[in-house]
C-alpha positions in Angstrom: 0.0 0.0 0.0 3.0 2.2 0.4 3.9 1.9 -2.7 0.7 2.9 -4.0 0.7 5.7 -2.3 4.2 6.7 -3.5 3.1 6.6 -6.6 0.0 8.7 -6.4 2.4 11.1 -4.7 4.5 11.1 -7.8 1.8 12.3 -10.1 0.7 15.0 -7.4 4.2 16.8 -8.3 3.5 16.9 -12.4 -0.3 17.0 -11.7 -3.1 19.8 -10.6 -5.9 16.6 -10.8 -7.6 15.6 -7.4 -7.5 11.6 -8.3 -4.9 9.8 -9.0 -5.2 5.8 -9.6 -2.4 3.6 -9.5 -1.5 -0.2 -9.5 1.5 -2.8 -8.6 1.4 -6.2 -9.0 3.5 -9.3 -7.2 4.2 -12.6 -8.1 5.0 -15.3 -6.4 3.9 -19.0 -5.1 0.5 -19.1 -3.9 0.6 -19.6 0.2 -1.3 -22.6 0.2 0.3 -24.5 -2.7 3.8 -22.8 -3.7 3.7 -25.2 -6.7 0.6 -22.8 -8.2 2.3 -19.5 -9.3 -0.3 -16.6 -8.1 -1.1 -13.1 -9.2 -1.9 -10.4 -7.2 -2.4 -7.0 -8.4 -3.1 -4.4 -5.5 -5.3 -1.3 -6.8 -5.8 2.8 -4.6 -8.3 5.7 -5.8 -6.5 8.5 -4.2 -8.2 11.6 -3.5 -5.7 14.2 -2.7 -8.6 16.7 -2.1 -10.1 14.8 0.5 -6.6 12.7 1.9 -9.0 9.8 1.0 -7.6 6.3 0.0 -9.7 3.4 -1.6 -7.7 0.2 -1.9 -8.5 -3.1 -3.7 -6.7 -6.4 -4.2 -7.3 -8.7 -6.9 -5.7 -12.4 -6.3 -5.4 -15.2 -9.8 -3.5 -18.1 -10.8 -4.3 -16.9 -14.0 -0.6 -16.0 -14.5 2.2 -16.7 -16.6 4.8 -15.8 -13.9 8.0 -18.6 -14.1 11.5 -18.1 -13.2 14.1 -20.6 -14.7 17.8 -21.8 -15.0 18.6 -22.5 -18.6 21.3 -24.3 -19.9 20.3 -25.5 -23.4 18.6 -23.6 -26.3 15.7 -26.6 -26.1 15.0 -25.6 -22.6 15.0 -21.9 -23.7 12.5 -22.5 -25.8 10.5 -25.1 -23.8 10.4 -22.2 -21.1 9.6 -19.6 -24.1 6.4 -21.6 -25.2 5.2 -22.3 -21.6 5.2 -18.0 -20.8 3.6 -17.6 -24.2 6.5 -15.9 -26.1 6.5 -13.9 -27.9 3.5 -12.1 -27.5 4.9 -11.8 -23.8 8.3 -10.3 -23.4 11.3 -12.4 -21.6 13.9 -11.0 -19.3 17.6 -13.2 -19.9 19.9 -12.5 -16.9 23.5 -13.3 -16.3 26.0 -13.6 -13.5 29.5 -12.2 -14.9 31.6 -12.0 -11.5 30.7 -9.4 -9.8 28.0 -7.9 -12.5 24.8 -8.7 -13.1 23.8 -8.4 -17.0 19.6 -8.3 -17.9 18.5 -8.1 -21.1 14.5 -7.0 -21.4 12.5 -6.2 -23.8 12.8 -8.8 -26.1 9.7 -10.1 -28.1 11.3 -12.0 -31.0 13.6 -15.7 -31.8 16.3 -13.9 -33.5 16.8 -11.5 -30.6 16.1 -14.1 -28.2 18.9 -16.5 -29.7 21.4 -13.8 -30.4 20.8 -12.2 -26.6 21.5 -15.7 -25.6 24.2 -16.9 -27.7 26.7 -14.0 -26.0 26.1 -14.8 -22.7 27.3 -18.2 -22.0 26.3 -21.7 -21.0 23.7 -21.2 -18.2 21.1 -18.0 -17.8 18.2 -16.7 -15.6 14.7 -16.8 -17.9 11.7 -15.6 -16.1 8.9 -14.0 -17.5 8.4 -10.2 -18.0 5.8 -9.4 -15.6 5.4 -5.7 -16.8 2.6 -4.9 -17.3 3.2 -3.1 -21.1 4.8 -6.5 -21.8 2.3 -9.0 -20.8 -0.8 -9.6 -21.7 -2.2 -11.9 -19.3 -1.4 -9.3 -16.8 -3.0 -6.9 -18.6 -6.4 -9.5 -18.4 -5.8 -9.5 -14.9 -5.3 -5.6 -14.6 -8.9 -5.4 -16.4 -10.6 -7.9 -14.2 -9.4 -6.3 -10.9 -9.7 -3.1 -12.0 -13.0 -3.6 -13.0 -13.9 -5.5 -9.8 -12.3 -2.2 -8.1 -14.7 -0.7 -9.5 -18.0 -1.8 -8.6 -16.8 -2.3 -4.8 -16.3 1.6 -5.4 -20.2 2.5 -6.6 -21.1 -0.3 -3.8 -22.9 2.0 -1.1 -22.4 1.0 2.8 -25.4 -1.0 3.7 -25.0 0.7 7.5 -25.1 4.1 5.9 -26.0 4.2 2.6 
């Protein structure tokens, strides 16, 4: 939530506007069953007029989230088709001694192959979980976002 409101903050500096929206989401193993990746996108209405806050969290295994040590150009592209590349970005990352090299934003084979090709035997894959480079997050982003929504025209049944 603080990050939420960090961001809100942000836009107050560039902004005159009263309401500011923002999102973040976090991936990881669901609590339950850590072998089910999980989704959850946290959502505020800020209202900088009134100092008011509106918060809503939207939880799915509806995710393509994966994190993976290849070592082979088969499992790169076993890992590519289960992430649903390349209409969803991959992030390649390398351990070079001290230095950590990430390559990002890359949506195509040749790229993928050549990004791969200079950086040696074994390499970090995980899916980009950006949201301008994913997709499914972007369902997701609709869904809770429109879920946000209606909890926000939903009047209190205590006080209308």
């Amino acid at each position: 939530m603080d990050t939420l409101e960090e961001k809100c903050k942000l836009g107050f500096s560039s902004s005159k506007h009263s309401l500011f929206i923002a999102t973040e989401g976090s991936f990881g193993p669901h609590p339950l069953f850590p072998w089910v990746p999980q989704h959850q996108e946290s959502f505020i209405l800020f209202d900088r007029s009134s100092n008011s806050k509106f918060y809503h969290h939207y939880t799915s295994q509806h995710t393509n989230f994966q994190i993976e040590s290849i070592h082979s150009e088969q499992q790169l592209v076993e890992f590519c088709n289960r992430i649903k590349f390349p209409s969803h970005g991959i992030i390649l990352k390398k351990n070079s001694g001290n230095d950590l090299e990430i390559f990002k934003d890359i949506f195509d084979w040749k790229t993928l192959f050549s990004v791969y090709g200079t950086l040696g035997d074994t390499v970090m894959a995980e899916s980009d979980m950006r949201a301008m480079n994913n997709p499914t997050r972007m369902a997701n982003i609709r869904i809770g976002f429109s879920n946000f929504l209606t909890q926000l025209q939903t009047e209190c049944p205590k006080c209308e």
